[in-house]
VMD Tcl script that draws the C-alpha trace (Angstrom):
set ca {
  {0.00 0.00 0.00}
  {2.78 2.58 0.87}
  {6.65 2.49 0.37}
  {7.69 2.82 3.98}
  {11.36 3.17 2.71}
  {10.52 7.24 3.36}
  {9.55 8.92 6.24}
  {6.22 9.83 6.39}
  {4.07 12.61 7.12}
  {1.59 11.58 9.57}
  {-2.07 13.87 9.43}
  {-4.90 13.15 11.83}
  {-8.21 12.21 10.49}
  {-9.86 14.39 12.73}
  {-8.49 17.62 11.13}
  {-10.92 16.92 8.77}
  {-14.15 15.53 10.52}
  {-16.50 17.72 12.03}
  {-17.90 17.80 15.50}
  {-20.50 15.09 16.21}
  {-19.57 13.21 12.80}
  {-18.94 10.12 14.77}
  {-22.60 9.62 15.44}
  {-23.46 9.91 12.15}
  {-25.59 6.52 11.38}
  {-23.19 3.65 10.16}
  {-20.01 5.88 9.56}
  {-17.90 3.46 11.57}
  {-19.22 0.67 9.75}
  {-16.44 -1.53 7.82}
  {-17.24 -0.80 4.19}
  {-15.30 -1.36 1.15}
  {-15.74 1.66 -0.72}
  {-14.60 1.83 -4.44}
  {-13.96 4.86 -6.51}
  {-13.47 6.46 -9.57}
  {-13.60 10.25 -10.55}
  {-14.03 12.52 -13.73}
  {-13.72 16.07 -14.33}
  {-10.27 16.00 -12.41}
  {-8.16 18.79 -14.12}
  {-5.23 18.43 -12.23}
  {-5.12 21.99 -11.59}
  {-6.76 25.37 -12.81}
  {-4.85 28.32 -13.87}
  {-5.70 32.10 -15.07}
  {-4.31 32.37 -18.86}
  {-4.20 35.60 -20.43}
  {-7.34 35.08 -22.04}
  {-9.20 33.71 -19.01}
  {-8.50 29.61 -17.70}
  {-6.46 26.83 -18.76}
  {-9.85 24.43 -18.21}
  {-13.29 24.65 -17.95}
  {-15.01 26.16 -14.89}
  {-18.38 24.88 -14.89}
  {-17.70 21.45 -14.77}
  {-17.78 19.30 -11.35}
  {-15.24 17.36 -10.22}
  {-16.77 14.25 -8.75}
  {-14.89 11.20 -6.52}
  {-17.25 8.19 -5.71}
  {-18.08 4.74 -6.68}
  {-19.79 2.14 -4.72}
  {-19.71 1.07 -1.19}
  {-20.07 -3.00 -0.12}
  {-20.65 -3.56 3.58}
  {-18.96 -6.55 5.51}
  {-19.59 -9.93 3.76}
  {-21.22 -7.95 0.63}
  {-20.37 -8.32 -3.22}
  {-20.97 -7.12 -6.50}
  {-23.51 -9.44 -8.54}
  {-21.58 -11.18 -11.36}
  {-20.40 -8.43 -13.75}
  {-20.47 -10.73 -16.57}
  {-24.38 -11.28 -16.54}
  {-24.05 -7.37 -16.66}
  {-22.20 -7.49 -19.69}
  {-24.16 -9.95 -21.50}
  {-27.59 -8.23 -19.53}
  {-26.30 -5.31 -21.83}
  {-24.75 -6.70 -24.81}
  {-21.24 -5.63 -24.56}
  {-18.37 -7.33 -26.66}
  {-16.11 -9.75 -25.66}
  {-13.11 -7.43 -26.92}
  {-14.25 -4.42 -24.71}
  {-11.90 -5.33 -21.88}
  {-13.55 -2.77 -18.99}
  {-17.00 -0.98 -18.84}
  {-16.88 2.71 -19.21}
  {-20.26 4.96 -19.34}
  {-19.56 5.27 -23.01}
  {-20.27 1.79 -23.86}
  {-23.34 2.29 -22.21}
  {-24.77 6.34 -23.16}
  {-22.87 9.24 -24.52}
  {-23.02 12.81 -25.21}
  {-24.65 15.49 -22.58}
  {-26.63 14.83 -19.38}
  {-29.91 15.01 -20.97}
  {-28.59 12.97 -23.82}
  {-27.47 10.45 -21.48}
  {-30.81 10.42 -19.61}
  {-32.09 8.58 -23.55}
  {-30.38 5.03 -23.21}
  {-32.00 2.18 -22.30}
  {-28.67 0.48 -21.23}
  {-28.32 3.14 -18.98}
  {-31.67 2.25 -17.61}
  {-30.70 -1.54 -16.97}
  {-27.24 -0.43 -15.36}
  {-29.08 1.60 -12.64}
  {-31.33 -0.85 -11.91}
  {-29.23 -3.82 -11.82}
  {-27.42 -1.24 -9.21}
  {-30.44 -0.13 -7.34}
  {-31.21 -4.01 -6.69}
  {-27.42 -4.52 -6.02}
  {-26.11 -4.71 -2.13}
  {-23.66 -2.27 -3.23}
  {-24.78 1.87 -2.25}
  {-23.06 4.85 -4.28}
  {-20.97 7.33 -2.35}
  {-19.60 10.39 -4.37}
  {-18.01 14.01 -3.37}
  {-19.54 16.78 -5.57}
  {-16.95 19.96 -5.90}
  {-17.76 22.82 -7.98}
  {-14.62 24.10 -9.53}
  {-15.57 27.46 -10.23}
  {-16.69 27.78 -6.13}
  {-13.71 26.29 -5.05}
  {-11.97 28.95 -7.23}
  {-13.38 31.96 -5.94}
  {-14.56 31.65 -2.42}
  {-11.52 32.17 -0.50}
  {-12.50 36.17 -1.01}
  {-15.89 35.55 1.09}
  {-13.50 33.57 4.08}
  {-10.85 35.99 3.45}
  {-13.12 39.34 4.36}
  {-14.79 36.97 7.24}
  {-11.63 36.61 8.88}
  {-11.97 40.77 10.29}
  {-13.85 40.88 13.20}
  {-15.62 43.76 12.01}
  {-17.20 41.74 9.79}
  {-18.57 39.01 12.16}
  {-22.33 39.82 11.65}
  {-21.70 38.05 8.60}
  {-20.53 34.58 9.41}
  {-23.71 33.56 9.95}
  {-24.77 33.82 6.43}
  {-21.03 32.99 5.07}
  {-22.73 30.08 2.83}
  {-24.86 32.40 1.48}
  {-22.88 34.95 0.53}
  {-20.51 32.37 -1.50}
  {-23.70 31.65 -3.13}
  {-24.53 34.31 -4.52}
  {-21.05 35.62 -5.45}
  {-21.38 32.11 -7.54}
  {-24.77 32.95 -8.54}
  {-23.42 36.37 -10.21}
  {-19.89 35.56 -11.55}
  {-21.42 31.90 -13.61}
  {-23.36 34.29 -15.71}
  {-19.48 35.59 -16.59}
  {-16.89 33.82 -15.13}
  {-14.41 34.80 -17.98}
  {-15.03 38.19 -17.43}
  {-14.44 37.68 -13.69}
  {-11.12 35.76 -14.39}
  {-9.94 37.99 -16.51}
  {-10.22 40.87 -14.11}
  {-9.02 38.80 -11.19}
  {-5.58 37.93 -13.36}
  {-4.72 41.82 -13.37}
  {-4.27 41.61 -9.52}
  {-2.46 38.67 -9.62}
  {-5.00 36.70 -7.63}
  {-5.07 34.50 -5.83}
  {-1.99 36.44 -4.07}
  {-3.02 40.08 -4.34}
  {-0.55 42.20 -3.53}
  {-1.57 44.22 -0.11}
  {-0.82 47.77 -1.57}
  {-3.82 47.17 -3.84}
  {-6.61 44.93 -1.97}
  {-8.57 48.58 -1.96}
  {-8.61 48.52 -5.65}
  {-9.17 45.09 -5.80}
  {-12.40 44.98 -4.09}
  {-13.49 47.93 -5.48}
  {-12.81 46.25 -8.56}
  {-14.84 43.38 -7.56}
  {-17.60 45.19 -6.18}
  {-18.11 47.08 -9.96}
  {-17.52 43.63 -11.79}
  {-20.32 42.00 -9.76}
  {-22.87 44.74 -9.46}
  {-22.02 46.20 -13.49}
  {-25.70 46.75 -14.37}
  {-26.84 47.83 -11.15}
  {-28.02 45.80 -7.75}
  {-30.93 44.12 -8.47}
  {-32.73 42.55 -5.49}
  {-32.42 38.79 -5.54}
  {-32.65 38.24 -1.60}
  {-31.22 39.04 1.53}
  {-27.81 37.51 0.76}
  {-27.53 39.29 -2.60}
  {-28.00 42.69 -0.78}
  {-25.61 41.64 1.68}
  {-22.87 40.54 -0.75}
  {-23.17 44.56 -1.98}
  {-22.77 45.89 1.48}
  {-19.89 43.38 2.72}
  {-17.92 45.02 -0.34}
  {-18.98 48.26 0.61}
  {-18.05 48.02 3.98}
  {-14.53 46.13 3.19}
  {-13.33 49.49 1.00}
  {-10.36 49.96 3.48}
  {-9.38 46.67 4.32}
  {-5.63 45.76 3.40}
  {-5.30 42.26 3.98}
  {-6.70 39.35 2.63}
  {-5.68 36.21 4.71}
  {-6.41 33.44 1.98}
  {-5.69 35.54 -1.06}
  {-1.49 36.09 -0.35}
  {1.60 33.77 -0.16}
  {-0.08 31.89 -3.18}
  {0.95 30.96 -6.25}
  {-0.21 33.65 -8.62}
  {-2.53 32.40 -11.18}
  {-2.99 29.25 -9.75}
  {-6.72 28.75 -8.27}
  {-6.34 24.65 -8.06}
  {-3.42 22.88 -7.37}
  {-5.22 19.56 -7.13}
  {-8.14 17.83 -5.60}
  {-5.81 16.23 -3.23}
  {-8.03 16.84 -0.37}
  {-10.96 15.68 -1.89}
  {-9.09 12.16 -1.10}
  {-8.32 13.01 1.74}
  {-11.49 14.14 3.32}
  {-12.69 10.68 1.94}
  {-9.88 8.41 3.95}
  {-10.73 10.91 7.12}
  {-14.51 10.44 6.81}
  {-14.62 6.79 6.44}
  {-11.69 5.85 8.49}
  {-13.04 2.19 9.74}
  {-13.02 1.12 6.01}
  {-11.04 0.05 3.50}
  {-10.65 2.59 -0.14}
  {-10.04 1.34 -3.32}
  {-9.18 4.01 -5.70}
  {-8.38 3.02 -9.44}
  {-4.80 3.56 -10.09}
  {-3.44 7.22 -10.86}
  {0.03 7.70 -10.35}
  {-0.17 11.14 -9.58}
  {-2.44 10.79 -6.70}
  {-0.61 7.77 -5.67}
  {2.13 9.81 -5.10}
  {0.42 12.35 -3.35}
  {-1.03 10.21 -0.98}
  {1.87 8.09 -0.21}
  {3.78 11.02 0.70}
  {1.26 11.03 4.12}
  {-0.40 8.66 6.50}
  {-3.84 9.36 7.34}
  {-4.12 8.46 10.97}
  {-7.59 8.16 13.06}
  {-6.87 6.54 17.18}
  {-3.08 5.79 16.41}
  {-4.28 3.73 13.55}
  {-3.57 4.10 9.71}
  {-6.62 3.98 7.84}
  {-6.52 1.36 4.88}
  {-6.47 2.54 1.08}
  {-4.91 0.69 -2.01}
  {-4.82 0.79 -5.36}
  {-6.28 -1.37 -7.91}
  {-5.40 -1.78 -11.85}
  {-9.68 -0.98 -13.16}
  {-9.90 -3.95 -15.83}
  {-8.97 -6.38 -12.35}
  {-11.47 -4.48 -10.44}
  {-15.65 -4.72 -11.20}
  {-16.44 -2.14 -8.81}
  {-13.88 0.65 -10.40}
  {-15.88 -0.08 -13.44}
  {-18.84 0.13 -12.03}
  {-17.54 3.59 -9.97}
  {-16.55 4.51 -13.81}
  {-19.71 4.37 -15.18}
  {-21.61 6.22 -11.89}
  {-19.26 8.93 -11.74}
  {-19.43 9.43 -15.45}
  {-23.35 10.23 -14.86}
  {-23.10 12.18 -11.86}
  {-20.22 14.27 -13.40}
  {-22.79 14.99 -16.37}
  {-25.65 15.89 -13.43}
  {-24.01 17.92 -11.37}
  {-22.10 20.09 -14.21}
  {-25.77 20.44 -15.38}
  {-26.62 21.96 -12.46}
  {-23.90 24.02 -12.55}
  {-24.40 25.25 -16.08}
  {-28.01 25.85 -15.98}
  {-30.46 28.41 -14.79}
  {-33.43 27.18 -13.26}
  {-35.55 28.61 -15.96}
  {-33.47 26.05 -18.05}
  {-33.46 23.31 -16.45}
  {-37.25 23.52 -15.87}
  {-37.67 23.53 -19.50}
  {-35.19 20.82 -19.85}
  {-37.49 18.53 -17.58}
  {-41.20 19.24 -18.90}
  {-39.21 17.68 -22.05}
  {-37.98 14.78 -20.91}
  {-38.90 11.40 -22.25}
  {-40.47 8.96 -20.62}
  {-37.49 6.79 -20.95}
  {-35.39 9.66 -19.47}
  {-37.63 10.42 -16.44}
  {-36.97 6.38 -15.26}
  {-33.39 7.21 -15.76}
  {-33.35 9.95 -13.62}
  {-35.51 8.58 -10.85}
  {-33.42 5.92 -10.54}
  {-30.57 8.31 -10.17}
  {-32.70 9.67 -7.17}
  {-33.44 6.22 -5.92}
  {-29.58 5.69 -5.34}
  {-28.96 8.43 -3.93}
  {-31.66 7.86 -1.58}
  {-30.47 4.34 -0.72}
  {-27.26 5.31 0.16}
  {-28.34 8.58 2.05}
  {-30.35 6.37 4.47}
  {-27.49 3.79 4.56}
  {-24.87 6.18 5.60}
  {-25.74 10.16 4.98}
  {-21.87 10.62 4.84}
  {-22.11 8.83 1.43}
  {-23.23 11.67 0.01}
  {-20.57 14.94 -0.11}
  {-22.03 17.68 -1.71}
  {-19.43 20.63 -1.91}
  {-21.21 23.19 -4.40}
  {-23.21 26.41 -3.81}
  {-26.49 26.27 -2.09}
  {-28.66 27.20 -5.65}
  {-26.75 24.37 -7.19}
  {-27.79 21.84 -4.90}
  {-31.04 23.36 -4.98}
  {-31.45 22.60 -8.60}
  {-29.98 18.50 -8.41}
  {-32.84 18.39 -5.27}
  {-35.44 19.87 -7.45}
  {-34.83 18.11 -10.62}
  {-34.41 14.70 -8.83}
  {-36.84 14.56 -6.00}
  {-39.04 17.25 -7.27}
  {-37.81 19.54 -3.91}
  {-39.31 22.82 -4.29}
  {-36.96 25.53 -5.58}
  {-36.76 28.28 -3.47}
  {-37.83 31.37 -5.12}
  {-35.00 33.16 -3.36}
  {-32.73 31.77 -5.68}
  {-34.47 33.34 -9.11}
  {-33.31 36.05 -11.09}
  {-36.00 38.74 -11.39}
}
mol new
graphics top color blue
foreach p $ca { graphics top sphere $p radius 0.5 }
foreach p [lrange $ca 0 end-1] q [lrange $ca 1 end] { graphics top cylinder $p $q radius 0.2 }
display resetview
């Protein structure tokens, strides 16, 4: 599992669990969790004429889970379930639906690998990031971290939201104007004119009155006019807003520490992880990696994280206005395909609610809740 020819660096599970996540139902249950991921672009960078990568897209890590004494239903019936050649050597989601989400939503094959899931022992697990939130919310934390502004960590979520909300209509734009103050290290001579900056960017056309948290947003910036330090935004790398999704693994082998984690092979994040020990009671927790033809359940985790990636980047992409016209003309076929997408996420939600990871802005999730489970959308969340 790890070369322990090298001294290792030895980080303690519980710097990334949260109070009370202990008696979260079934956490310290030992599951064999397997995963897979898409959307992981190594790392995002400002380019002169915006990114190196595409923003909207999610980067998703998950797969399925088997508790003790569980296993995956013979893959082969699978295969011949869904008529795959014999010289296809491991599934993928392409062998089964391809082009966008909605697209995706269309094939029938798609329909028989959910349900063959759904009736499986196995649950899905998955951690949803947002790129373009993880890119630009250190601002929100860094202007948080003034006492003068501590009437505002109570709504701290909802201010990322709607600084999301604004800069996906534009996030070129955005990028563009965030590269001329080096960001994500702005130098501390100009932080004024950066958030000024900001400020004009976000509210161009005007404030308009979304909610609360919108107006808030406006007056945070307002307020922040003479601050001259930004605790998250210096002693970075300049143009780099991702370095990796490191920590996305992380947070996985710190959540689930009583298991063991299977991740498909991937030298890079190999490496990274090998460099540490994750630690919970004294105790390394168990992870190795697997070659994905040897491994069923990586190609299974393939073909779910394919879909979600699809999902949740559809989320991410769309208005609500969109996506609601995007659902009243769905298929019949794709309807079943995305109820079962609900039904295993609710399977594995009342397995083990720290399945499901969910690290995008609130009016994001709101969207995957409404267009899945038919949750109302809050209207707080509409453009007018």
């Amino acid at each position: 599992m790890i070369d322990d020819s090298s001294e290792k660096i030895v980080i303690d599970a519980g710097l990334f669990r949260f109070p009370g996540q202990d008696l979260m139902k079934n956490i310290n249950k030992a599951y064999t969790l397997y995963y897979d991921e898409t959307n992981n672009i190594r790392s995002l960078s400002l380019t002169g004429t915006g990114l190196n990568h595409e923003v909207l897209d999610c980067f998703v890590l998950g797969g399925v889970a088997l508790g003790p004494g569980a296993s995956l239903p013979d893959i082969n019936a699978l295969r011949a379930q869904l008529r795959i050649q014999p010289s296809v050597i491991e599934l993928k989601l392409k062998h089964l639906a391809q082009g966008d989400y909605i697209t995706c939503l269309s094939s029938n094959k798609l329909e028989q690998f959910l349900t063959w899931l759904l009736e499986s022992p196995a649950y899905i697990h998955f951690s949803n990031f947002s790129i373009l939130n993880w890119s630009i919310v250190d601002l929100i934390d860094s202007l948080l971290d003034h006492d003068q502004f501590e009437t505002y960590t109570s709504i701290r979520d909802d201010l990322k939201n709607e600084l999301h909300a604004i800069v996906r209509l534009e996030p070129l734009g955005y990028f563009r104007l965030l590269k001329t103050f080096d960001y994500p290290n702005v130098p501390s001579a100009r932080i004024p004119e950066f958030l000024k900056a900001v400020r004009q960017f976000l509210f161009s056309g005007g404030f308009t009155f979304r909610n609360m948290a919108r107006m808030a947003l406006s007056d945070l910036l307002q307020e922040a006019s003479r601050v001259t330090t930004l605790v998250y935004l210096c002693g970075n790398e300049k143009d780099e807003l991702v370095s990796g999704f490191d920590t996305a693994f992380i947070h996985r082998l710190a959540t689930f520490v009583r298991s063991v984690h299977v991740f498909d092979e991937e030298p890079r994040v190999r490496e990274s992880l090998e460099r540490n020990e994750i630690a919970w009671g004294g105790q390394p927790v168990s992870y190795r990696f697997a070659i994905s033809h040897n491994e069923p359940a990586i190609q299974i985790s393939d073909i779910l994280c394919g879909l979600l990636g699809k999902h949740f980047s559809f989320m991410e992409k769309c208005s609500i206005d969109h996506l609601e016209e995007a659902s009243a003309k769905l298929s019949v076929q794709q309807r079943r395909n995305a109820d079962l997408v609900a039904k295993l996420i609710d399977k594995a939600d009342e397995e083990c609610p720290a399945f499901i990871f969910n690290q995008a802005p609130h009016e994001s999730n709101a969207k995957s809740l409404w267009f899945l489970h038919g949750i109302e959308y809050p209207e707080d969340y509409r453009d007018l």
